[in-house]
Short mmCIF file of the C-alpha atoms (twelve columns), coordinates in Angstrom:
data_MODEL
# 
_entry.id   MODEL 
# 
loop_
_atom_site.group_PDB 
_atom_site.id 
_atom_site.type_symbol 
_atom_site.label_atom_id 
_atom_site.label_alt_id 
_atom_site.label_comp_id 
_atom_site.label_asym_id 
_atom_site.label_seq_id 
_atom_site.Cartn_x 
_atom_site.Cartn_y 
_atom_site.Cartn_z 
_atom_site.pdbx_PDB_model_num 
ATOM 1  C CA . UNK A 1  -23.805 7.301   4.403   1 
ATOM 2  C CA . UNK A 2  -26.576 7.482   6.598   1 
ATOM 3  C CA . UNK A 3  -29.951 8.969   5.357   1 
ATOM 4  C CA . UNK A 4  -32.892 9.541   8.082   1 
ATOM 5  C CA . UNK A 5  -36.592 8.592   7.732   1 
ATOM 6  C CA . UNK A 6  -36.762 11.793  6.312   1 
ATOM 7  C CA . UNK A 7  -35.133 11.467  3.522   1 
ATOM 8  C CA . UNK A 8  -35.543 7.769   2.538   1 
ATOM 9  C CA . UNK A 9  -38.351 8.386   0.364   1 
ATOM 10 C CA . UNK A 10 -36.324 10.773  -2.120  1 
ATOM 11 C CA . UNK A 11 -33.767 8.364   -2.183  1 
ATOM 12 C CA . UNK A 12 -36.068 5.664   -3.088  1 
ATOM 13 C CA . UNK A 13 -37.670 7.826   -5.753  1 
ATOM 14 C CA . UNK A 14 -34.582 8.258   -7.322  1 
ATOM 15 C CA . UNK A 15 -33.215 4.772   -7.145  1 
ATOM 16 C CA . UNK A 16 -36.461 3.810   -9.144  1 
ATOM 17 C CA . UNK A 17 -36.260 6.197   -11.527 1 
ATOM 18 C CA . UNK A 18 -32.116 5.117   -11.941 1 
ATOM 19 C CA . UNK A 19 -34.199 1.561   -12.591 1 
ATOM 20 C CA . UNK A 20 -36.939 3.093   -14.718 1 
ATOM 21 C CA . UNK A 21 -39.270 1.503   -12.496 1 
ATOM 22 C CA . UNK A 22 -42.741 3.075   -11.894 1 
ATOM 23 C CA . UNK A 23 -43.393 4.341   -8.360  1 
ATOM 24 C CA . UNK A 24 -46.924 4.099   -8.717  1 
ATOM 25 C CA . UNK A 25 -48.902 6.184   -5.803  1 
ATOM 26 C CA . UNK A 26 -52.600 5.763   -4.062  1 
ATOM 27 C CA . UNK A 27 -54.758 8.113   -5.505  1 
ATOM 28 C CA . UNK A 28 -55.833 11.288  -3.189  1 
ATOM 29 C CA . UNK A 29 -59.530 10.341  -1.968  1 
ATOM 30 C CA . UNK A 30 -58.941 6.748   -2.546  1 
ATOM 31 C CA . UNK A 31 -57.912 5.527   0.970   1 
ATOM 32 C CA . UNK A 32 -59.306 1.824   -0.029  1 
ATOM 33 C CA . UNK A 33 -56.469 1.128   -2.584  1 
ATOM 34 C CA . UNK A 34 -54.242 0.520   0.466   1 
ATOM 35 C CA . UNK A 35 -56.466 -1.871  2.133   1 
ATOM 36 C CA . UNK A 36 -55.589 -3.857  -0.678  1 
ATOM 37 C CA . UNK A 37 -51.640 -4.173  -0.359  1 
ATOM 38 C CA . UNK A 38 -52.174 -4.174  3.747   1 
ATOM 39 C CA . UNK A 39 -54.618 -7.283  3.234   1 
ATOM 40 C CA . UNK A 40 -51.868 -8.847  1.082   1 
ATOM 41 C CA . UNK A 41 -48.798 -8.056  3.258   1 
ATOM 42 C CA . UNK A 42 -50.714 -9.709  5.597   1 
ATOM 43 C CA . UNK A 43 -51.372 -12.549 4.243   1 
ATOM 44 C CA . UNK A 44 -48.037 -12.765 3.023   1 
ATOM 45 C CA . UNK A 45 -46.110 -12.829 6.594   1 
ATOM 46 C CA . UNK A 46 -49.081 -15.177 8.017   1 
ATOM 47 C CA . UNK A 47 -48.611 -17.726 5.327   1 
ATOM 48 C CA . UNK A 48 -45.386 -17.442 4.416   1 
ATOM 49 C CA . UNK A 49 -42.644 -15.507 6.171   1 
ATOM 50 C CA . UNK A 50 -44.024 -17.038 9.752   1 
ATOM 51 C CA . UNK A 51 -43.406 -20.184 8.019   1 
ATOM 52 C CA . UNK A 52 -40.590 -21.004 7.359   1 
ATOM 53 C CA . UNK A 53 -36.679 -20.277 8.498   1 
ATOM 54 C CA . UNK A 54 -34.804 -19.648 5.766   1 
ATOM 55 C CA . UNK A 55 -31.246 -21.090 5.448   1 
ATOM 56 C CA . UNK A 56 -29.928 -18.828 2.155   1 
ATOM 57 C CA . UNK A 57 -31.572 -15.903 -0.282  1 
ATOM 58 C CA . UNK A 58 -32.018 -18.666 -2.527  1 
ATOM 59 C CA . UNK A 59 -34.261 -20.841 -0.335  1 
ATOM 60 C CA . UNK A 60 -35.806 -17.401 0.518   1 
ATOM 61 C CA . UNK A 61 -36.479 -17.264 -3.382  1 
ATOM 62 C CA . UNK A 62 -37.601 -20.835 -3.952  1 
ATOM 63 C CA . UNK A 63 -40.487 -20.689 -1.151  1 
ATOM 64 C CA . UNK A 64 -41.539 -17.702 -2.136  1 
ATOM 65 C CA . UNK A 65 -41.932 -18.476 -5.954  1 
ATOM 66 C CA . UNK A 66 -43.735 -22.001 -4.486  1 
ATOM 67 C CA . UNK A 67 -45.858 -19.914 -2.448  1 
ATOM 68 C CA . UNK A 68 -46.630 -16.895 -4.970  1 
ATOM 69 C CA . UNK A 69 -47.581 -19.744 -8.183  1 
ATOM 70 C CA . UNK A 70 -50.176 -21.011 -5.272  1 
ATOM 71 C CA . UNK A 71 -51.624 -17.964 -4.515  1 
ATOM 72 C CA . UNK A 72 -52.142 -16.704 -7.741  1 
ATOM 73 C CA . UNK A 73 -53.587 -20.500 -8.771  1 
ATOM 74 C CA . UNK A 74 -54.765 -22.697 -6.204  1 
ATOM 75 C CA . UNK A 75 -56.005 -20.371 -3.248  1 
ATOM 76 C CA . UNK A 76 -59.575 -19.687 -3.628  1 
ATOM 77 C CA . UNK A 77 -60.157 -15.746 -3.761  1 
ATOM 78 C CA . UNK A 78 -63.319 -14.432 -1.423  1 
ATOM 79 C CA . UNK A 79 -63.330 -11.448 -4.212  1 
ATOM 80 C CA . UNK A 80 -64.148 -13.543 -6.867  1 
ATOM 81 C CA . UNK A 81 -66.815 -15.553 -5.763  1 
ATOM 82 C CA . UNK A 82 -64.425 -18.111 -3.973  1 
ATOM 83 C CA . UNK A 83 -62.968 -19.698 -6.747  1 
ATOM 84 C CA . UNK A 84 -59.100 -19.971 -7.725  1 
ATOM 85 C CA . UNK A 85 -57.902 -17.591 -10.240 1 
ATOM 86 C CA . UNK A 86 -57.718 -19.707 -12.829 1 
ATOM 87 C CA . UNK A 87 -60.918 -21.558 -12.400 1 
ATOM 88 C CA . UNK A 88 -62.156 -17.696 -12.622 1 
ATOM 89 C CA . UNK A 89 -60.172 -17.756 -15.795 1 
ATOM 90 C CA . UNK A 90 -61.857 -20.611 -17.134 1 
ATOM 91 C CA . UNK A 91 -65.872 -19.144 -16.613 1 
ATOM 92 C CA . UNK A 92 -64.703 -16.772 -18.395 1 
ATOM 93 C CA . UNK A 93 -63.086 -18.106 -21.592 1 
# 
């Protein structure tokens, strides 16, 4: 079955809520919470998708758990003053 652009976003909708998964919207007004996934995606195909050629899902899955654990630990963050996440962590235990 074939659904146009039209009506992939229904179908999505319900697929999550089959999953009881959270669709979770930007708020109206609030046009900056998307500069935040946008900067991410970004960063994601620059540093991570671009490369590497992947041979299986599962080497798909490795790198990307390799790459995620670094950027959530080892990548200094401009927003927080330039320091990793968990050094953040640290100042403020």
């Amino acid at each position: 079955m074939y659904y146009g652009p039209e009506y992939l976003s229904e179908v999505l909708v319900s697929w999550a809520r089959d999953k009881n998964i959270l669709i979770q919207y930007i708020q109206p007004g609030k046009p900056q919470q998307n500069a935040y996934i946008e900067r991410y995606n970004r960063t994601v195909r620059h540093e991570w998708l671009d490369q590497h050629l992947f041979e299986s899902i599962d080497h798909a899955r490795e790198t990307a758990t390799e790459w995620l654990w670094r950027y959530n630990n080892e990548r200094p963050n401009m927003g927080n003053g330039g320091f990793t996440p968990i050094q953040k962590l640290e100042q403020a235990a």
